[in-house]
C-alpha positions in Angstrom: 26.4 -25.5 -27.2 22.8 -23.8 -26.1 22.2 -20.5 -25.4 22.4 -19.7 -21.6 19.4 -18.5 -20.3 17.7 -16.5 -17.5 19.8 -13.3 -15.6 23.5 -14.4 -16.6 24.7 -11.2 -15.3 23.7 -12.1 -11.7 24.1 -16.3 -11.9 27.9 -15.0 -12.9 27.8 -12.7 -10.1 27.3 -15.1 -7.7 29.3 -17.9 -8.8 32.4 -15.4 -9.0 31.5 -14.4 -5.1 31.9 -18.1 -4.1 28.1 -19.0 -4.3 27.7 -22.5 -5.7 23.8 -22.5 -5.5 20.9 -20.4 -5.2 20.5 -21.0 -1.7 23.6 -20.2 -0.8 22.8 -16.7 -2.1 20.2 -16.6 -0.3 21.6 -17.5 3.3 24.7 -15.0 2.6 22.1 -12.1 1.6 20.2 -12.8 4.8 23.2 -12.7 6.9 24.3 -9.7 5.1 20.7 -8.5 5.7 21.6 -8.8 9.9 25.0 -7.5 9.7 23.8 -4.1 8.4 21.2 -3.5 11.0 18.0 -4.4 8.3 15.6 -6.0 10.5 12.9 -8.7 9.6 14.2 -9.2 5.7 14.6 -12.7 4.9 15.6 -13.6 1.5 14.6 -17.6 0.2 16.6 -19.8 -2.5 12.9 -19.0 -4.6 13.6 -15.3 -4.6 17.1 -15.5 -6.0 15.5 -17.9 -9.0 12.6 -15.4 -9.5 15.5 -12.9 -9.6 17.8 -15.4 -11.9 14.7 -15.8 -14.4 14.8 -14.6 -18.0 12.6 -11.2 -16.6 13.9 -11.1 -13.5 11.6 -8.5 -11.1 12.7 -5.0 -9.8 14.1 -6.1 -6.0 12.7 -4.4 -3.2 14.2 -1.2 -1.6 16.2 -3.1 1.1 17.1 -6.3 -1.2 18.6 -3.6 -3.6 20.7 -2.5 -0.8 22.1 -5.8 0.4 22.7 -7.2 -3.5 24.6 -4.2 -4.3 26.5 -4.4 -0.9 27.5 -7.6 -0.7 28.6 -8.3 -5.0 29.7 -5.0 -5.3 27.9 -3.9 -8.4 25.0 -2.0 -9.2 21.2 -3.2 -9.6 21.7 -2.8 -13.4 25.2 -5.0 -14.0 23.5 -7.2 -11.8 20.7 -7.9 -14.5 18.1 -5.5 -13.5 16.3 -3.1 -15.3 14.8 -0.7 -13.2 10.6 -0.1 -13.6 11.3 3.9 -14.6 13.6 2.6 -17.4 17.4 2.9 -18.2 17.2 5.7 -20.8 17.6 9.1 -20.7 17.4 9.3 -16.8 19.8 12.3 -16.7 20.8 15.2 -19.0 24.6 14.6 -18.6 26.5 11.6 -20.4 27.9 9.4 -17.6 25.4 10.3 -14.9 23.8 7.8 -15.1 25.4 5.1 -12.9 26.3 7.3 -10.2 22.5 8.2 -9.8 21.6 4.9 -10.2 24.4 4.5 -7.1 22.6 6.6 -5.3 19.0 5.9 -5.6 20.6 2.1 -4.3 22.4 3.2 -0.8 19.4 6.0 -0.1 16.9 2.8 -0.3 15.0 5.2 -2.9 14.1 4.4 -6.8 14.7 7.3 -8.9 11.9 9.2 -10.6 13.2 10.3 -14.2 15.0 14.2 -14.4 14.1 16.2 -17.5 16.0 14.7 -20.7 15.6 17.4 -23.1 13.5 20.9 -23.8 10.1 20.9 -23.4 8.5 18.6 -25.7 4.7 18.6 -25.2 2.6 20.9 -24.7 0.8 22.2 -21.6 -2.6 20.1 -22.1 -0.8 16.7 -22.0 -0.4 17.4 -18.2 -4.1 18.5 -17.6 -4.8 15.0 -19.8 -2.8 13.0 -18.0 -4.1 13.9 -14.7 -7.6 13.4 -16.2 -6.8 9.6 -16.6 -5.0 9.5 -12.9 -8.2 10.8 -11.2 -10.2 8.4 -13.8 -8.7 5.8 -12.0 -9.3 6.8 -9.0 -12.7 6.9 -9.2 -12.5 3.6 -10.3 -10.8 2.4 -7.8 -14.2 1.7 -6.0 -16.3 -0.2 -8.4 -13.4 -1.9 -10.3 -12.2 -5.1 -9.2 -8.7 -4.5 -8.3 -6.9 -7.3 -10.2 -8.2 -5.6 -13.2 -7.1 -2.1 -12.4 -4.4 -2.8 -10.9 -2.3 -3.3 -14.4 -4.0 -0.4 -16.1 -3.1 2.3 -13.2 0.7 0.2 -13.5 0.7 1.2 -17.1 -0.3 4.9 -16.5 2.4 5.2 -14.0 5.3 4.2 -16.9 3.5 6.7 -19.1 4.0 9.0 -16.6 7.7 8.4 -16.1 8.3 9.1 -19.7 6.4 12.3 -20.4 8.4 13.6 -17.0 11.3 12.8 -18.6 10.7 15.6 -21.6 8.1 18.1 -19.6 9.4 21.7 -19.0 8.0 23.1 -16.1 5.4 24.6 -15.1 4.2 21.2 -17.2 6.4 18.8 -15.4 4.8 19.9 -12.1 1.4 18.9 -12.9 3.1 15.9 -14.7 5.1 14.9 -11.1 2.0 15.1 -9.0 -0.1 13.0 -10.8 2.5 11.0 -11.3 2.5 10.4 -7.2 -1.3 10.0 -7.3 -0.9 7.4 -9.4 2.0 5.7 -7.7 -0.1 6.4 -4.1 -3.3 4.2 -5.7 -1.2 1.4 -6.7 0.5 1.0 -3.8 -2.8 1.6 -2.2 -4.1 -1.3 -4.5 -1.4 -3.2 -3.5 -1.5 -3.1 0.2 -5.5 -3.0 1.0 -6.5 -5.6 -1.9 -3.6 -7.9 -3.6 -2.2 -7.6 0.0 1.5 -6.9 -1.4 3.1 -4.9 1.3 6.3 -5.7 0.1 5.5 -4.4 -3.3 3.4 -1.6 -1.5 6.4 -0.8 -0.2 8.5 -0.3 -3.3 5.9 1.7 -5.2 4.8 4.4 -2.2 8.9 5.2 -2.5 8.6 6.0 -6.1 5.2 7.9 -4.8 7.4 9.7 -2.5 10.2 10.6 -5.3 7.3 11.7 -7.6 5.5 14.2 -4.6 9.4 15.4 -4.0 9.6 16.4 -8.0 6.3 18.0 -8.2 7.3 19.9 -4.5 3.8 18.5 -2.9 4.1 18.3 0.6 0.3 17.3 2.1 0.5 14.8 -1.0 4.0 13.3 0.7 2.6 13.3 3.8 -0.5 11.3 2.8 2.2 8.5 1.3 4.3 8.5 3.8 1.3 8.1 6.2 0.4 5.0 3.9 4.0 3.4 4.2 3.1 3.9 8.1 0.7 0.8 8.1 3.0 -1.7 6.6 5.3 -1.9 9.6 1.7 -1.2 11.8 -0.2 -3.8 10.8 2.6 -6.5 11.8 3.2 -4.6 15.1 5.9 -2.9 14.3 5.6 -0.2 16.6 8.4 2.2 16.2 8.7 1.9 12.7 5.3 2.9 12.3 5.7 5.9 14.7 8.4 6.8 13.2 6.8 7.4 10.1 3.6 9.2 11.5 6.2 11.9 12.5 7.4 12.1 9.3 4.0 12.2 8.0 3.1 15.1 10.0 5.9 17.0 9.9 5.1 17.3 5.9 1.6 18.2 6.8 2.8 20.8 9.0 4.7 22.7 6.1 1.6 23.6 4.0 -2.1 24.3 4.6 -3.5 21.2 6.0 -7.6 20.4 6.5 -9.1 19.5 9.6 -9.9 16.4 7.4 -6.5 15.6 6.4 -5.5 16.1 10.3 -7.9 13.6 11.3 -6.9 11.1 8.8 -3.5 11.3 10.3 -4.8 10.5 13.5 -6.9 7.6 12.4 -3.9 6.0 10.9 -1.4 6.2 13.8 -4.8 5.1 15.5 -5.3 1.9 13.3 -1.6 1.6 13.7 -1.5 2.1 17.4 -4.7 -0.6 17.6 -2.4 -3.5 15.6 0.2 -2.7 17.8 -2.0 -3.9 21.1 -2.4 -0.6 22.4 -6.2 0.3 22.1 -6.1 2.8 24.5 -3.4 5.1 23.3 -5.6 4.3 19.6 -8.8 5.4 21.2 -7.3 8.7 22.5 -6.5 9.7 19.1 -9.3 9.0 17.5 -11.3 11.0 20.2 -8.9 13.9 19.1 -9.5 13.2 15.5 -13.2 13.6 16.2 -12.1 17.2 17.9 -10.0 18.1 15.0 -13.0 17.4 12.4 -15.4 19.1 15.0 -13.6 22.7 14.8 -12.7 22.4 11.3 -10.7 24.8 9.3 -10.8 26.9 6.3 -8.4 25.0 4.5 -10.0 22.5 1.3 -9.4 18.9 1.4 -7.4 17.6 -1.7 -9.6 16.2 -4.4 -7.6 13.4 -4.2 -8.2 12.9 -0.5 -10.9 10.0 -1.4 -10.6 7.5 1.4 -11.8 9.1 4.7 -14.8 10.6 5.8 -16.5 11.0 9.7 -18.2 8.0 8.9 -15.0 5.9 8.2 -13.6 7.3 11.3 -16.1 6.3 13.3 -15.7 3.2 11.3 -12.2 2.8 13.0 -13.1 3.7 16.4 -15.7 0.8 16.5 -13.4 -1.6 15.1 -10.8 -0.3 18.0 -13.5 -0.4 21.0 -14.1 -4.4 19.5 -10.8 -5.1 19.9 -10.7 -3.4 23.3 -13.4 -5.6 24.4 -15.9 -2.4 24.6 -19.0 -4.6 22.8 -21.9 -2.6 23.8 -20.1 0.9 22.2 -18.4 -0.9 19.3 -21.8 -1.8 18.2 -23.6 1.3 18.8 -20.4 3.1 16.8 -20.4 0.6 14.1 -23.9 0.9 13.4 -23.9 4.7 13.1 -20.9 4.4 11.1 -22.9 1.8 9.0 -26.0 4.3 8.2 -23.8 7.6 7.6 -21.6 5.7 5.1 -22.3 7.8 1.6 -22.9 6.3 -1.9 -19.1 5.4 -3.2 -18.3 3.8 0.5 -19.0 0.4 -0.6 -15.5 -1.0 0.0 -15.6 0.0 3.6 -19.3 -1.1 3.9 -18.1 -5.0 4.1 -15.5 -4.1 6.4 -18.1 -2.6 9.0 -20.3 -5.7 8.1 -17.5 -7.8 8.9 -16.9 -6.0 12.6 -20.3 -5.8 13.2 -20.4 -10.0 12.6 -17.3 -9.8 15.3 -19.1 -7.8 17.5 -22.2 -10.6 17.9 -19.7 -14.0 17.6 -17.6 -12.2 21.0 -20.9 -11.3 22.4 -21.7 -15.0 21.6 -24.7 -14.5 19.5 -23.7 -16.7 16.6 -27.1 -16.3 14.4 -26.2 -12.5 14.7 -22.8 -12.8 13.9 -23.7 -15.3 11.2 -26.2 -12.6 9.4 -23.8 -9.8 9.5 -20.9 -12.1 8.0 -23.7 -12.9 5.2 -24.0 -9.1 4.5 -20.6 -8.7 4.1 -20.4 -11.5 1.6 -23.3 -9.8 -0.1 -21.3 -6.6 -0.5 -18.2 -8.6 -1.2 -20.2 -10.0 -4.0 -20.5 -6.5 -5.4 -17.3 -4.7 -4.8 -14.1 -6.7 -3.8 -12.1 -5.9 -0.8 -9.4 -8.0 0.4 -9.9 -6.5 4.0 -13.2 -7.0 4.3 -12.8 -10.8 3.3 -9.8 -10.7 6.1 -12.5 -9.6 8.3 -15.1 -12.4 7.7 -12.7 -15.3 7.7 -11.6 -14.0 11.3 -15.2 -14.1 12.3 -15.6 -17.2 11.4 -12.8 -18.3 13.6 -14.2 -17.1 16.1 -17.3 -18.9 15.8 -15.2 -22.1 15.7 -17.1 -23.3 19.0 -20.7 -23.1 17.3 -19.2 -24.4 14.5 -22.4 -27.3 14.3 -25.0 -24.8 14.2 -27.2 -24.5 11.3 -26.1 -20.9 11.4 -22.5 -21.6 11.1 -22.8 -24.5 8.7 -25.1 -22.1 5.8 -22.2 -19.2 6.9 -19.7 -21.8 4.8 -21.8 -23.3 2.4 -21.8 -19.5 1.4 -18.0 -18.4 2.0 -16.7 -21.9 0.4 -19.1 -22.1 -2.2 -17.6 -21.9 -5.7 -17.9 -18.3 -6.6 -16.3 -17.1 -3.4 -13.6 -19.5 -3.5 -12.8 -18.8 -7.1 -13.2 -15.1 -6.6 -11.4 -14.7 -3.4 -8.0 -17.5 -5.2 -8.1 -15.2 -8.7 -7.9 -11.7 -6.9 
């Protein structure tokens, strides 16, 4: 008789709950899904075969919650082994599974306890944060497919060297541990556009920031997890995580920078949701907040904002507000103050700029700006600024038999964008 294959644990599972066939899984998990209040997850007969598959993936946050619920067993006797790792999570025998019970109904992986007495010594957390900001820095030149595994690895190194740190080791270790987590799921929302996945990893972020006790560093994940529900228009989730956000800022010493970043993101939030204005009055006090500073540093890990990226996301706010004649005068000073290691955002401003000119219905204009986003695109890859040109050239759909238009797609269709834009 052969072998079975695949997640037996769970194919027995379900059969023993009166499930026949994958898809009946599915249906029951969705339904489950409603019944306890956990809006907009749909679960599909190709999900539970992904999950029935010899290496069956680490479910996301809320699937973990209805799987548990509704067969009545844990994540692992279901057939899942958890990213962290099943060994030596805890320092007591038989603790195990009730943490593991507990990560499951709080809708939060576990990041790894101490196991034993300190093990290494001090420099291995100075050298493992050395590699976490190393891939930070490469997070703007590299293309993100390719980093994307390598920062993945460093993030299961990290889990084990937590597991055997001694503080004040196992801080450092913990907080560069939620950098690490923070890029990937920032690699995973902004480029391999994964928000479900972004979703799962900026939780273990969270738990990490938690261990190492860093409060503006959970505030800046948190902050991130806001634009998952924000960019689908989910407005109340998203507000409701901006006030979580802040109300970790508000526990520590804060810059005027990291302020203002906060009120660019419930801006681009706020600007998804349909509601420019309310998005333009934050920005304006973002722009106050920088203005009058503060004595408090940045974080050196604070890498993503700068008065030229929020100006950056007021124009792309006043384009969507139908404000043409600012959003092109903001966009192009946001364009010329943008530093050296901005590139990223560069095709994103190329792309609204291009926006800008097809709603103004100059299509040669919009056309050339598209063209210099490609250009940058060529360089550094950035999902969103690809998201950006595609939409302009929907919108010049009705000059669609110009010459101007026509070179536009020779260029975005030719075969090194397509390939390039498919393989990322």
């Amino acid at each position: 008789m052969a072998r079975p294959t695949g997640n037996v644990r769970l194919k027995a599972a379900r059969v023993a709950a009166g499930f026949n066939s994958q898809q009946d899984l599915a249906d029951a998990l969705s339904d489950h899904a409603k019944r306890m209040g956990i809006r907009g997850l749909s679960i599909g007969a190709r999900q539970v075969r992904r999950w029935e598959s010899d290496n069956p993936p680490w479910p996301q946050p809320d699937c973990q919650r209805v799987l548990a619920q509704l067969l009545g067993q844990s994540l692992e006797a279901l057939g899942f082994t958890p990213p962290w790792g099943t060994d030596g999570l805890n320092s007591a025998p038989g603790q195990h599974a009730s943490v593991t019970r507990a990560a499951v109904s709080s809708r939060l992986p576990g990041v790894p306890v101490r196991k034993t007495a300190a093990s290494h010594p001090a420099i291995v957390g100075t050298d493992f944060h050395a590699v976490t900001k190393s891939h930070r820095r490469l997070y703007w030149s590299v293309a993100p497919a390719v980093l994307h595994p390598a920062v993945q690895a460093h993030a299961t190194l990290g889990c084990v060297l937590l597991r055997e740190a001694a503080e004040p080791t196992r801080r450092v270790i913990a907080a560069a541990l939620a950098e690490t987590y923070l890029l990937t799921g920032r690699i995973e929302f902004f480029d391999l556009r994964e928000p479900g996945l972004a979703h799962e990893t900026l939780l273990l972020a969270l738990q990490a920031a938690g261990e190492a006790d860093a409060h503006l560093l959970g505030s800046a994940v948190i902050a991130h997890m806001a634009f998952i529900p924000g960019w689908v228009g989910d407005r109340d989730a998203a507000r409701e995580r901006m006030t979580a956000a802040r109300t970790y800022a508000r526990r520590t010493d804060a810059s005027a920078e990291f302020l203002a970043w906060l009120d660019a993101v419930e801006a681009e939030c706020e600007t998804r949701c349909g509601d420019t204005r309310t998005a333009l009055n934050l920005i304006s006090h973002a722009e106050d907040v920088l203005k009058d500073g503060d004595a408090h540093p940045s974080p050196e890990w604070m890498d993503w904002f700068s008065p030229a990226r929020l100006a950056a996301f007021k124009g792309n706010t006043q384009l969507l507000a139908g404000h043409l004649p600012q959003a092109r005068v903001t966009l192009l000073e946001a364009l010329e103050a943008m530093a050296r290691g901005e590139e990223k955002q560069r095709s994103v401003i190329y792309g609204d700029l291009a926006a800008v000119e097809a709603a103004a219905g100059n299509p040669d204009e919009a056309c050339s700006y598209a063209g210099q986003a490609l250009d940058q695109l060529a360089l550094t890859w950035y999902a969103t600024g690809m998201d950006r040109v595609r939409e302009v050239r929907r919108a010049l759909t009705p000059y669609q038999h110009e010459r101007c238009v026509r070179d536009l797609d020779d260029r975005l269709y030719d075969w090194a964008t397509t390939v390039s834009a498919l393989s990322r």
